[in-house]
matplotlib code that plots the C-alpha trace (Angstrom):
import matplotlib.pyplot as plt

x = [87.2, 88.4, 85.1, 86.1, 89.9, 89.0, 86.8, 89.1, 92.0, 89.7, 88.9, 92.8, 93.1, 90.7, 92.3, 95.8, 95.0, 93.5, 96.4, 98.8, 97.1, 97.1, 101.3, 101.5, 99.7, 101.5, 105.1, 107.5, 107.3, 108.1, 105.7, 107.8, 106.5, 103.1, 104.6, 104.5, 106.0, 109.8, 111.4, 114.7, 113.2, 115.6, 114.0, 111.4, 112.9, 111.5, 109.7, 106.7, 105.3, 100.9, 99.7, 97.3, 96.3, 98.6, 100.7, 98.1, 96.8, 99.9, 100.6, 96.9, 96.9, 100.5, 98.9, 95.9, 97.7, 100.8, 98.1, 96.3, 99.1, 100.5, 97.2, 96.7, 100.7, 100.2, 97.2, 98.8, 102.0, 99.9, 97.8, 101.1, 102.3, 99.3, 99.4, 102.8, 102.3, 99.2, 101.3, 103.7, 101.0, 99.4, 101.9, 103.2, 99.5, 99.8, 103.0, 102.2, 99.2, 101.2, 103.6, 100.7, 99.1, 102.1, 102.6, 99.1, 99.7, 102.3, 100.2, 97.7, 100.9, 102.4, 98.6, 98.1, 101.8, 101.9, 98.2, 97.7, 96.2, 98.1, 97.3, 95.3, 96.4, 93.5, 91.4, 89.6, 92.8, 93.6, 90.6, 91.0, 94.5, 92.7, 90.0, 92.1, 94.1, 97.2, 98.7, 99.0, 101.6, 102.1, 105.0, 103.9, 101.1, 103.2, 105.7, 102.1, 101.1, 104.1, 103.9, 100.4, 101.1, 104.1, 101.6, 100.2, 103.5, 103.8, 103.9, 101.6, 98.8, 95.9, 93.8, 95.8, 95.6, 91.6, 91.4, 92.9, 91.0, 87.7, 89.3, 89.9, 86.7, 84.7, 87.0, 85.5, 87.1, 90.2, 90.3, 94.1, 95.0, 92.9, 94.5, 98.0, 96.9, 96.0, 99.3, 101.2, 100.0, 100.9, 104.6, 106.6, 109.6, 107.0, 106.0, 109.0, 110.6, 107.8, 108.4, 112.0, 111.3, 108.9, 111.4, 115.0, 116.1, 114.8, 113.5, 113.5, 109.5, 107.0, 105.7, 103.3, 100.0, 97.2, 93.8, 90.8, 87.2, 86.8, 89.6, 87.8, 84.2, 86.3, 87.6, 83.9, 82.7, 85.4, 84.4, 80.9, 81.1, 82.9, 80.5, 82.7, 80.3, 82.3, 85.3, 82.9, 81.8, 85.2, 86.6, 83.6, 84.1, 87.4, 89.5, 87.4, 85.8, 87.8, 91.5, 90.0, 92.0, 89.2, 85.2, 82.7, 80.1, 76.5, 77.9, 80.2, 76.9, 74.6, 77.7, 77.4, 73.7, 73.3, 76.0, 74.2, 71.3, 73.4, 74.1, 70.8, 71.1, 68.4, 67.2, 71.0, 70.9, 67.7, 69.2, 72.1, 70.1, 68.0, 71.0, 72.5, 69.5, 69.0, 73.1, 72.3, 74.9, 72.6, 70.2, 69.8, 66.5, 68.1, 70.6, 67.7, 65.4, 68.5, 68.8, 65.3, 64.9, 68.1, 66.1, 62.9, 65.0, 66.3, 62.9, 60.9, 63.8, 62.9, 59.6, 58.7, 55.9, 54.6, 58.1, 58.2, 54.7, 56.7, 60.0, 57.4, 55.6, 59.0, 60.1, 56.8, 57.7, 61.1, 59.7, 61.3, 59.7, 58.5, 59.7, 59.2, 62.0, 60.1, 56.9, 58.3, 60.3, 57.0, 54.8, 56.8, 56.8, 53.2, 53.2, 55.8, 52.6, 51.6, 48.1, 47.1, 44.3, 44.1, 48.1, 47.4, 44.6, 46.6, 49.3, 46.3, 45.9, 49.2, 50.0, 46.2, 47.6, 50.8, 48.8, 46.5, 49.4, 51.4, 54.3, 56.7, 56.4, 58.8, 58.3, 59.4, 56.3, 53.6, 55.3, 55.4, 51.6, 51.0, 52.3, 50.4, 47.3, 47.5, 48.2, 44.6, 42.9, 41.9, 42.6, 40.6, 42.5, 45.1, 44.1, 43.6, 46.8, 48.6, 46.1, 47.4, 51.0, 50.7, 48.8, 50.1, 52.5, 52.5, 55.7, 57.5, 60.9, 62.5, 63.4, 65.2, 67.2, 66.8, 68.0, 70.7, 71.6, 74.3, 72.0, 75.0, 75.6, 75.7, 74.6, 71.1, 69.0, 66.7, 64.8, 61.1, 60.1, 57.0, 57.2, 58.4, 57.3, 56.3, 59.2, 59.8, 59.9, 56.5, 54.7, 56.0, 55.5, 51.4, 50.9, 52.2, 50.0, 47.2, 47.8, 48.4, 44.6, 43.3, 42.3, 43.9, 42.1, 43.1, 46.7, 46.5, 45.1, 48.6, 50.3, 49.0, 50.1, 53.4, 53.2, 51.6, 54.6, 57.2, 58.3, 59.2, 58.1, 60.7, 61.0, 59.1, 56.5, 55.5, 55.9, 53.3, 50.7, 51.4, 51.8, 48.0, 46.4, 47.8, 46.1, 42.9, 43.2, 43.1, 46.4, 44.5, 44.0, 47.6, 48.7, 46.7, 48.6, 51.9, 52.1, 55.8, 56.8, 59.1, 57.5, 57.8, 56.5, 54.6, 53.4, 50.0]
y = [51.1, 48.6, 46.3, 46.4, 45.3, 42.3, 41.4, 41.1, 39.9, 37.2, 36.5, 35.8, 33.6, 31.4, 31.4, 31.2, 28.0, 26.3, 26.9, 25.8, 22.5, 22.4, 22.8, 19.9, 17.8, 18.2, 20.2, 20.6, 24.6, 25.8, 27.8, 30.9, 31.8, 32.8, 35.0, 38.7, 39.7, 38.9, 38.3, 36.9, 33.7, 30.7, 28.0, 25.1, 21.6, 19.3, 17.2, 18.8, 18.0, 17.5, 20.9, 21.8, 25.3, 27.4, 29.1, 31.1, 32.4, 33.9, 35.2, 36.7, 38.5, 39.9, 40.8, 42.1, 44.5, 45.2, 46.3, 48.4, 50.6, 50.9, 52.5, 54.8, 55.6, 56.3, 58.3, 60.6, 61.0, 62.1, 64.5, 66.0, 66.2, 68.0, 70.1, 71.2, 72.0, 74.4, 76.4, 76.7, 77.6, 79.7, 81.7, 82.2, 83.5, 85.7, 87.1, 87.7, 89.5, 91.7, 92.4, 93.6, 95.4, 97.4, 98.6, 99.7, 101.2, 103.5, 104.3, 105.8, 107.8, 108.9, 110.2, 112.1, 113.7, 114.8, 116.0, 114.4, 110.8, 108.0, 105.8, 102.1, 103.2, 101.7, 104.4, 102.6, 102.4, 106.3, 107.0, 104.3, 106.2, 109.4, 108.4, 107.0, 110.1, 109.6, 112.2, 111.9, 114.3, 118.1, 117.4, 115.1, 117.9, 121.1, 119.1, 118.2, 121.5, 122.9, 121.3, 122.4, 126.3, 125.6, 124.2, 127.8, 129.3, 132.7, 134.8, 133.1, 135.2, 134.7, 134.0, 130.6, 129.3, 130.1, 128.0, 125.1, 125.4, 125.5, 122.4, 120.5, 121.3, 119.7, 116.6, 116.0, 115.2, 117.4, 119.0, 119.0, 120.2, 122.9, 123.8, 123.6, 126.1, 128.6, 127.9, 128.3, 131.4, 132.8, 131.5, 134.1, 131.9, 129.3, 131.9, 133.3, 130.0, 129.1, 132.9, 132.0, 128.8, 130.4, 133.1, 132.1, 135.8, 136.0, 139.5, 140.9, 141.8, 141.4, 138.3, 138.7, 137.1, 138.8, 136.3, 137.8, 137.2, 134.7, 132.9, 132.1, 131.9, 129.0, 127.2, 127.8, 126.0, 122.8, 122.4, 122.3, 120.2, 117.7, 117.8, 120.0, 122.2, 122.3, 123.6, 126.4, 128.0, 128.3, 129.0, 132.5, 133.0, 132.8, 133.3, 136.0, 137.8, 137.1, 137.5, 140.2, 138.5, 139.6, 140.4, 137.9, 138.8, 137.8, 134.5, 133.9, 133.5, 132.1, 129.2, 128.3, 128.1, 125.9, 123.7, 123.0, 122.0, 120.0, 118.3, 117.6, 120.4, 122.2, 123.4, 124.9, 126.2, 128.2, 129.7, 130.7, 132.4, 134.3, 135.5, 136.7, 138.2, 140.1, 141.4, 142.4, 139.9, 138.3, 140.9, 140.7, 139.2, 136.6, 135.3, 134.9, 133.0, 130.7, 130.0, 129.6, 127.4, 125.1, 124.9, 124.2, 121.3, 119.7, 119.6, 118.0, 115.7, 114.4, 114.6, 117.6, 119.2, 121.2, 123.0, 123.9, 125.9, 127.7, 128.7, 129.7, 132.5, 133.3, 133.6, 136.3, 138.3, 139.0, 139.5, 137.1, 135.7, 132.3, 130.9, 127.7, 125.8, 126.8, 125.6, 122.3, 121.5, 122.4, 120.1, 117.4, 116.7, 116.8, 113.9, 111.9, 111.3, 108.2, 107.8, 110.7, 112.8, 115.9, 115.9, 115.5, 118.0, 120.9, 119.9, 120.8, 123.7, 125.2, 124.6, 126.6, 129.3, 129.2, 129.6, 132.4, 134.5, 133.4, 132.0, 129.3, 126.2, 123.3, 120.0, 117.9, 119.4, 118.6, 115.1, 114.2, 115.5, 112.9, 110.2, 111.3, 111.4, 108.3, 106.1, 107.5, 106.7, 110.4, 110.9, 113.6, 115.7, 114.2, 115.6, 119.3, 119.3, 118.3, 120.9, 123.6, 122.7, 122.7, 125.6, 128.9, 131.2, 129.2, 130.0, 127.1, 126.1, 122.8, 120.9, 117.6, 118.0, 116.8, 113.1, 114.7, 117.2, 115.8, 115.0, 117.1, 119.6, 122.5, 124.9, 123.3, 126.4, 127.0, 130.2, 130.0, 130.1, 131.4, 129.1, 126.1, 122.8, 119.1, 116.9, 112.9, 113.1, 115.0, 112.5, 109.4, 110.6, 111.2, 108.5, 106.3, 108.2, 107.2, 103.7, 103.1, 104.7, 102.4, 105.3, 103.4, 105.6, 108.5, 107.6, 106.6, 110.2, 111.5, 109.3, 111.1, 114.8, 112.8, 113.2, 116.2, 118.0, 116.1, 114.1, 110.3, 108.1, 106.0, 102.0, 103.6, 105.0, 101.4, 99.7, 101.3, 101.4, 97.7, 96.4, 97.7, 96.8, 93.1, 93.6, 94.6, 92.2, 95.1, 93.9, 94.8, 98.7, 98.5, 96.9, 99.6, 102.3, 101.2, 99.0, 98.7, 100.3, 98.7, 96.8, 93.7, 90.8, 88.7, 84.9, 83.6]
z = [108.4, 111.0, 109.8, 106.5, 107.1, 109.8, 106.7, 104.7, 106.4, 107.2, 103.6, 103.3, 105.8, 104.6, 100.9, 102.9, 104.8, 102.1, 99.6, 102.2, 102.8, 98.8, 98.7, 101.7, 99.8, 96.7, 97.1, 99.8, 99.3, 102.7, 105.3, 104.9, 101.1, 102.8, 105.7, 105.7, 108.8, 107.7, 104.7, 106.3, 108.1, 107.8, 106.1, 107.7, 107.5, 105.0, 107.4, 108.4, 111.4, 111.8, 111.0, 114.2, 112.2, 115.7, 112.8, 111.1, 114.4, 114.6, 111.0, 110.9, 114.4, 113.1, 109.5, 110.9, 113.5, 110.9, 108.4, 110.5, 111.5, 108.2, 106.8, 110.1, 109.8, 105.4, 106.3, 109.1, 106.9, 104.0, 105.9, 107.4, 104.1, 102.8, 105.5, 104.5, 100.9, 101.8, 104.0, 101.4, 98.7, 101.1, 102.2, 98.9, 97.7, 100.3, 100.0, 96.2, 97.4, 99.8, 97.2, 94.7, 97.5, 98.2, 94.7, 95.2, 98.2, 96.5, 93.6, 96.1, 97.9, 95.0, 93.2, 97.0, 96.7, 93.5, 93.4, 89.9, 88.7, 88.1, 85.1, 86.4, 90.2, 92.4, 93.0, 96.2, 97.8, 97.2, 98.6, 101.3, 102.1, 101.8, 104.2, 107.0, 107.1, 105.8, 107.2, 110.1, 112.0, 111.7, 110.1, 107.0, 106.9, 106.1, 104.1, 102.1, 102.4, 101.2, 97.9, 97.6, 97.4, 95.8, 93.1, 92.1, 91.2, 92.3, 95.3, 98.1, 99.4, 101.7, 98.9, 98.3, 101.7, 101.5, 98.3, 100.1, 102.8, 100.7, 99.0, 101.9, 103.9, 100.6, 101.5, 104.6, 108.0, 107.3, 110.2, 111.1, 107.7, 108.5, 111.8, 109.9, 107.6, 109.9, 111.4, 108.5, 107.4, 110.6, 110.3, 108.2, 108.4, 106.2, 103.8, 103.3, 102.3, 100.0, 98.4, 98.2, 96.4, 93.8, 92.5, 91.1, 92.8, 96.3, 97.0, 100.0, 100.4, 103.3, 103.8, 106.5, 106.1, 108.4, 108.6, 107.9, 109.3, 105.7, 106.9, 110.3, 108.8, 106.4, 110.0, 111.1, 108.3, 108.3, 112.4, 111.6, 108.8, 111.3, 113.6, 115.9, 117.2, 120.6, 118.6, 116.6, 119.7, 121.4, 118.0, 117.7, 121.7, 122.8, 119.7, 118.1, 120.2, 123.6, 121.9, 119.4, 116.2, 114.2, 114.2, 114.0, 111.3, 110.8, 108.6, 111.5, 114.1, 111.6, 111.1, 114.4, 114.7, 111.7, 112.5, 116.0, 114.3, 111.8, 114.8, 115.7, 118.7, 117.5, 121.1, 122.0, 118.5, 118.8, 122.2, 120.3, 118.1, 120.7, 122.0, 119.0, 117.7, 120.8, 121.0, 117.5, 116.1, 113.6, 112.2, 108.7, 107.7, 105.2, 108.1, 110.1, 108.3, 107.3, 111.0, 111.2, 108.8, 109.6, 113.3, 111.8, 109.6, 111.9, 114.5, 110.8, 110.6, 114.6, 113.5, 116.0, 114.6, 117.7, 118.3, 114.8, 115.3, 118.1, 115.6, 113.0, 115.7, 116.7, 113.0, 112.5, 115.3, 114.3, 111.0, 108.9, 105.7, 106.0, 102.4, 99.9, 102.8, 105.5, 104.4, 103.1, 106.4, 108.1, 106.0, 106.1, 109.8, 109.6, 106.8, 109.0, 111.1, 109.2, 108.0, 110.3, 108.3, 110.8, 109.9, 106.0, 105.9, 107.7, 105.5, 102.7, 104.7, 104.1, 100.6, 99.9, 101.8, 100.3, 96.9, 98.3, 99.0, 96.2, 97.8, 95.9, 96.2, 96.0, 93.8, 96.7, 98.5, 96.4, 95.9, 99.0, 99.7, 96.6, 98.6, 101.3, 99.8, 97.7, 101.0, 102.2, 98.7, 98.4, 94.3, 94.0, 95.9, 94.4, 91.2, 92.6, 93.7, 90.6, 88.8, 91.3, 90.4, 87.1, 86.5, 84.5, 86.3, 89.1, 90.7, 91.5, 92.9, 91.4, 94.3, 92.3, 89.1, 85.4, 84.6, 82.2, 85.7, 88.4, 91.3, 93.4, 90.8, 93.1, 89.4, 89.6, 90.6, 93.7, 92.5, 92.0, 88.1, 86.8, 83.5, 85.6, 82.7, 84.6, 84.2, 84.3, 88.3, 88.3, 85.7, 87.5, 91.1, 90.0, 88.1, 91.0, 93.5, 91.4, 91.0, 94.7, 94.9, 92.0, 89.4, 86.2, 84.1, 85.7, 85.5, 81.5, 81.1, 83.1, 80.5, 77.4, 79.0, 79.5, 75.4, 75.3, 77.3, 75.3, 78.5, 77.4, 79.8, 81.7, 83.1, 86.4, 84.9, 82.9, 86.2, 87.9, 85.4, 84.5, 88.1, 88.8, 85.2, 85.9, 89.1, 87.9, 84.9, 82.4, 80.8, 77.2, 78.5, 79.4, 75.8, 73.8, 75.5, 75.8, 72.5, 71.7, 74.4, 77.3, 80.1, 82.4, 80.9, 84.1, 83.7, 84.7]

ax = plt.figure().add_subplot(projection="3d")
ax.plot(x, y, z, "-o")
ax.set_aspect("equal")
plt.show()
């Protein structure tokens, strides 16, 4: 920058000088007209003396230095000034924000109030509010509360406090809501007043709520839903059992067993259940292989087959059926042993056992063997097993639901089916297994029962057989079958 102005005050001076030699020679226009650095300057006399050149040393050095500092002093002022305006237009951008964000904000507290949607409110911050707890003091809670029972319009009963504590346990994280609960229903005084509120003629009637071993089994649940083991066992130890409020019952037990090995406890939650077992606590078959099997979950889940052999011995001896769960958990933390084909063929093992004897079967078992079995090239086996799953009266238990089902739709049944039908899951997980061993034919030949069984085939199901006919370079095999019919169109 600093080159380019010397430059060119130098270019002046040049064209200064010689224009001023110019007017000596033919005007008496005076030296002032060419200086910059005052406008005021009393005039030169008319006689000039011999012009030595001193002058423009000085006007240039003054130029040169005036002009410097004006562009330096222009550029800060205009920076500053910038500066100014995008704080102003920032700040006001961000108070507009705040003010939107607010009316938001009270959309979301007025939906959670009342209980009922509001029309365009911003249903991420509702849940935002809802997620960061809200409310967050006992007393916000029973006001809250409050206008929850006063919701159902008639006397309150235990039954109402049981619905809300169903409905706030499915919530998630709701534990403090659930302690007020159990509080209020305890508190006549609360009751009463709710009672009061529901009738225009206040009766005199008893109001006094007794809990019941549902309404702890519901406080079991929340806990261990939280991940609150710690609280569960005081909760079934000290407040039940201890302070004899009310009796534990096999649920009660099998509640705190299953939530240890939610938590991934599953060594503390199998001495648990050795102890209830031998006080007699849990002895109902079905509670026992449910705690059985949670254990046996959560050891497949850590990938800890060899304990799981020990839980199924234990799980004989107390002679508890070992079911379709059992045998999936089982199987699949022999298959998390990657590529390992002593793992893959006791997996085999079991599933030919389970067929001897007639036991269900899950889908999610045989799909996962099919992954299994594809990464070790083995389709023949492949084959067998989709022959054994398919065949008549095979009872089987459908692990995944129908496309038209809610994946959490809790209606989707778990009972084993004698006249269980292949779906889209089972046609796409095969023919994928097959393609990942190279049998194109093979999987083609899956395609036309696809027909056969009235399944339409999906996007998936065209990926795989075209990825590995464009590998193969059978794109002509893969045109005859699926002619018209989606697929991805690839470039040489």
């Amino acid at each position: 920058m600093f080159r380019l102005l010397i430059k060119h005050t130098t270019n002046n001076v040049s064209l200064l000088k010689t224009q001023h030699l110019v007017t000596l020679a033919t005007s008496r226009f005076t030296i002032n007209r060419y200086s910059t650095t005052s406008s005021n300057q009393p005039e030169q006399e008319e006689e000039v003396e011999e012009d030595n050149g001193d002058w423009m040393n000085k006007i240039t050095l003054e130029k040169k230095v005036s002009s410097v500092n004006d562009i330096l002093n222009k550029n800060k002022t205009n920076i500053k000034q910038i500066q100014r305006e995008t704080i102003v237009e920032h700040s006001t951008n961000e108070s507009n924000q705040d003010e939107g964000l607010l009316q938001e904000i009270e959309k979301a507290r007025v939906e959670i109030d009342n209980d009922v949607p509001i029309d365009r409110s911003n249903l991420t911050i509702a849940t935002l509010v809802r997620v960061c707890g809200r409310l967050k003091n006992d007393r916000d809670i029973v006001n809250h509360l409050i206008r929850r029972l006063l919701q159902f319009k008639q006397t309150i009963q235990l039954d109402h406090f049981h619905q809300l504590m169903v409905e706030y346990t499915q919530k998630g994280s709701q534990e403090l809501i659930i302690d007020n609960l159990y509080k209020m229903l305890n508190n006549r005084d609360i009751v009463e007043k709710i009672n009061n509120k529901q009738h225009s003629h206040p009766q005199q009637q008893n109001t006094t709520i007794q809990p019941t071993v549902e309404t702890f089994n519901l406080m079991l649940k929340c806990y261990a839903s939280n991940g609150s083991i710690d609280r569960c066992i005081s909760l079934i130890e000290k407040d039940m059992m201890k302070e004899k409020l009310v009796q534990p019952n096999q649920e009660s037990y099998a509640l705190v067993v299953q939530g240890l090995a939610d938590a991934n406890r599953p060594d503390q939650a199998y001495s648990f259940l050795l102890k209830y077992i031998a006080s007699h606590q849990i002895n109902g078959i079905d509670q026992m292989t449910d705690c059985f099997n949670s254990i046996i979950a959560c050891h497949s889940r850590m990938g800890q087959s060899d304990k799981i052999e020990t839980l199924v011995k234990a799980m004989k001896q107390n002679q508890c059926q070992l079911n379709c769960l059992t045998r999936q958990y089982q199987i699949e933390s022999l298959l998390k042993q990657y590529n390992n084909k002593e793992a893959v063929d006791q997996a085999l093992k079991i599933i030919k056992e389970m067929d001897a004897d007639n036991t269900p079967t899950t889908t999610l078992t045989f799909y996962k063997m099919y992954e299994s079995l594809a990464r070790l090239s083995r389709s023949d086996e492949l084959m067998q097993l989709f022959g054994m799953m398919t065949r008549n009266q095979k009872p089987i238990v459908e692990s995944l639901p129908s496309i038209e089902d809610d994946f959490y739709n809790e209606n989707v049944s778990l009972e084993a089916s004698t006249s269980w039908k292949p779906n889209i899951h089972t046609f796409n997980s095969i023919i994928e297994s097959l393609c990942r061993c190279g049998q194109l034919d093979q999987a083609f030949g899956i395609l036309d029962q696809m027909t056969q069984h009235n399944v339409q085939p999906t996007g998936e199901t065209f990926s795989s057989l075209e990825a590995l006919s464009f590998k193969l370079n059978q794109m002509d095999k893969y045109n005859r079958y699926c002619n018209m019919e989606f697929h991805i169109i690839k470039k040489n």
